[in-house]
C-alpha positions in Angstrom: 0.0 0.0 0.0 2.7 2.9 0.6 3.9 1.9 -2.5 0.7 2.6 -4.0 0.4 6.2 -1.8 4.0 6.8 -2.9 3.1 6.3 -6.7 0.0 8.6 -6.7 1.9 11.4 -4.5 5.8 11.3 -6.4 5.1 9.0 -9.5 5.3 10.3 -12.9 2.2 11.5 -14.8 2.1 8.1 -16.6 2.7 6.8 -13.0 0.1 7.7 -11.5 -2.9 7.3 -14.3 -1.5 3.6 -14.1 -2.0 3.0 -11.0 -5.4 5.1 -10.6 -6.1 2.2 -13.5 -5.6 -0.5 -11.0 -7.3 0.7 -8.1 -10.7 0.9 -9.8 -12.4 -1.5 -7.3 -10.2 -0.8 -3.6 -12.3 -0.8 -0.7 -9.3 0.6 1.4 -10.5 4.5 2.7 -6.9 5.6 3.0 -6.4 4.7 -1.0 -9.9 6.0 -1.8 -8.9 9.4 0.3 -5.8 9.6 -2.1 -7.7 8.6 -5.4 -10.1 11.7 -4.2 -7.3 14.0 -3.9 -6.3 13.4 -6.9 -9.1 15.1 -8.7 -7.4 18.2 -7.7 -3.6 16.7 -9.5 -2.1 19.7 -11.9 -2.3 17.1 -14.6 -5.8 16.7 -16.4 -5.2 13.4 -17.0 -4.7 12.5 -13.9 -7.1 14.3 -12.8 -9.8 12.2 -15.2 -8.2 8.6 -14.5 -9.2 9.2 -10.6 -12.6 10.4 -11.4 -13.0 7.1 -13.3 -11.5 5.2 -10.7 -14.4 6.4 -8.3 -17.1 6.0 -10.8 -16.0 2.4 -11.4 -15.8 1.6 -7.9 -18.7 -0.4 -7.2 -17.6 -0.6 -3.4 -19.6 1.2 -0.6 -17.3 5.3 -1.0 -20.1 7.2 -1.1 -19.8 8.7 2.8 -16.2 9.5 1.8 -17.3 10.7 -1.6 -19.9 12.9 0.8 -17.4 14.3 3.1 -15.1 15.5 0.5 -17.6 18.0 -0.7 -16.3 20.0 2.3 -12.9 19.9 0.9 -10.6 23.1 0.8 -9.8 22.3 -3.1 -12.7 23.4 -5.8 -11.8 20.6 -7.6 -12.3 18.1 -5.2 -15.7 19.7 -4.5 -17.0 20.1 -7.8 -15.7 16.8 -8.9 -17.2 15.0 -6.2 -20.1 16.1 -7.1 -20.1 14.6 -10.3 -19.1 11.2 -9.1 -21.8 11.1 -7.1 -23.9 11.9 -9.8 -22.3 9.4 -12.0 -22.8 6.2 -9.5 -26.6 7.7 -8.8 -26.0 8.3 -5.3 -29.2 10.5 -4.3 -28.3 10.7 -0.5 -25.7 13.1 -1.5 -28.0 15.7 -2.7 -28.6 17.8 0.3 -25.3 18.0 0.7 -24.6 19.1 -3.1 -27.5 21.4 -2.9 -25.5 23.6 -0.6 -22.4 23.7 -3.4 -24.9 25.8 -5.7 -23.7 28.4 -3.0 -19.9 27.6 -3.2 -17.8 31.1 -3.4 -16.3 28.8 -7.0 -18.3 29.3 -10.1 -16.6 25.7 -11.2 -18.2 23.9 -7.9 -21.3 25.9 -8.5 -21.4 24.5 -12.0 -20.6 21.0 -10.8 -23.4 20.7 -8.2 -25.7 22.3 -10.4 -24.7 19.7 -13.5 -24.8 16.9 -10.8 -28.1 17.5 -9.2 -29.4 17.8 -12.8 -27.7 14.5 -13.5 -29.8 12.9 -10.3 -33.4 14.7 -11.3 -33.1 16.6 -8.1 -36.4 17.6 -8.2 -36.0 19.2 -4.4 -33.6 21.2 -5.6 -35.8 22.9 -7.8 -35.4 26.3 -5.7 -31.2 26.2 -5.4 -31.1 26.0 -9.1 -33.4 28.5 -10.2 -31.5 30.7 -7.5 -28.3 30.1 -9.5 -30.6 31.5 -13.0 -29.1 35.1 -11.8 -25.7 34.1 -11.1 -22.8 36.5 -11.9 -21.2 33.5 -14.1 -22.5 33.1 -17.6 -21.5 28.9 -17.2 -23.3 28.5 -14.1 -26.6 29.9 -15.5 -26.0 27.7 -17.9 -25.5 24.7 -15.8 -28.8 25.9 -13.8 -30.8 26.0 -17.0 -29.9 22.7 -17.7 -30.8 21.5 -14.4 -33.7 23.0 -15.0 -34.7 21.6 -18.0 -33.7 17.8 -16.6 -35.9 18.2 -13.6 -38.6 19.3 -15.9 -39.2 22.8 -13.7 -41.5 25.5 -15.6 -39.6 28.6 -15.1 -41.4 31.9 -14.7 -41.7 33.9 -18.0 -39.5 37.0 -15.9 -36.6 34.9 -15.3 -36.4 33.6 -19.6 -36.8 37.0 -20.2 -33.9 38.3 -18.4 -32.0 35.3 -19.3 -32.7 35.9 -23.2 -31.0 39.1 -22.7 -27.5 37.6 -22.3 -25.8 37.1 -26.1 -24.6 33.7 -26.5 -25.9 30.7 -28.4 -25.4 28.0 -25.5 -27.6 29.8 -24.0 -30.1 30.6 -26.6 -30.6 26.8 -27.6 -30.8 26.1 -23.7 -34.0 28.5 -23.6 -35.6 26.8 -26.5 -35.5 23.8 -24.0 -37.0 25.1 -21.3 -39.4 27.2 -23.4 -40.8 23.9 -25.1 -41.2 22.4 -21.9 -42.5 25.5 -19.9 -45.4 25.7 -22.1 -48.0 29.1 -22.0 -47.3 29.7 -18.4 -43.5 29.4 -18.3 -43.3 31.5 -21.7 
């Protein structure tokens, strides 16, 4: 095991996405806690090998999948959002509701894409706070949240959203328009 430790924390690039490769189904925490902290590695590969390591894992991680949504790193916070997502895990979605509030527009973005992912219907007012976000990829995120949990937004809030210039956005509106019907347009 310190082996394993040592490659993920010292190893090459090519290293460590090996070994990430091999530890798909671990059940030993102290492993899982380093495969979660590599979601924050500098390397983007990396970085994706350990997020499918903890997709793949069909082992019980979810509570420390859970408690690294308090982590200090953005990454580790938004990512771990979207693993939780990814394996389904709905008694995570309190806890990802309160990421829609994260000071990081990428965590925001992450919670909002993962309780979108999990038909979060509960989360129905968190997202449609994030619609007025200062961060053109988190409203984004929020309308397609929106739009998964089938909400019918308010003919104010596609108005003001129309405003912004940019196509993402534009073809995201059609979405919700189509599916708001009379009331929501």
């Amino acid at each position: 095991m310190d082996e394993t430790l040592e490659k993920l924390d010292f190893g090459t690039n090519h290293e460590k996405i090996k070994t990430l490769e091999s530890l798909a189904h671990t059940n030993d925490f102290q492993i899982i806690e380093k495969i979660i902290s590599k979601l924050d590695d500098e390397d983007i590969q990396v970085r994706g090998e350990a997020f499918s390591s903890l997709i793949l894992n069909e082992n019980k991680i979810s509570d420390l999948l859970i408690k690294s949504l308090k982590s200090n790193s953005k990454y580790v916070r938004g990512f771990s959002a979207l693993v939780l997502a990814n394996r389904n895990d709905s008694n995570a979605i309190s806890e990802i509701i309160r990421l829609t509030a994260d000071g990081s527009s990428l965590v925001r973005s992450c919670a909002l894409g993962a309780l979108g992912h999990l038909k979060a219907k509960d989360a129905k007012d968190a997202i449609e706070s994030c619609l007025t976000d200062s961060n053109i990829e988190v409203i984004k995120s929020a309308l397609q949240a929106a739009i998964n949990i089938d909400d019918v937004l308010p003919e104010n809030k596609i108005k003001e959203i129309a405003k912004e210039d940019d196509p993402e956005l534009e073809r995201l509106l059609i979405c919700v328009k189509r599916k708001s019907g009379p009331e929501g347009i």
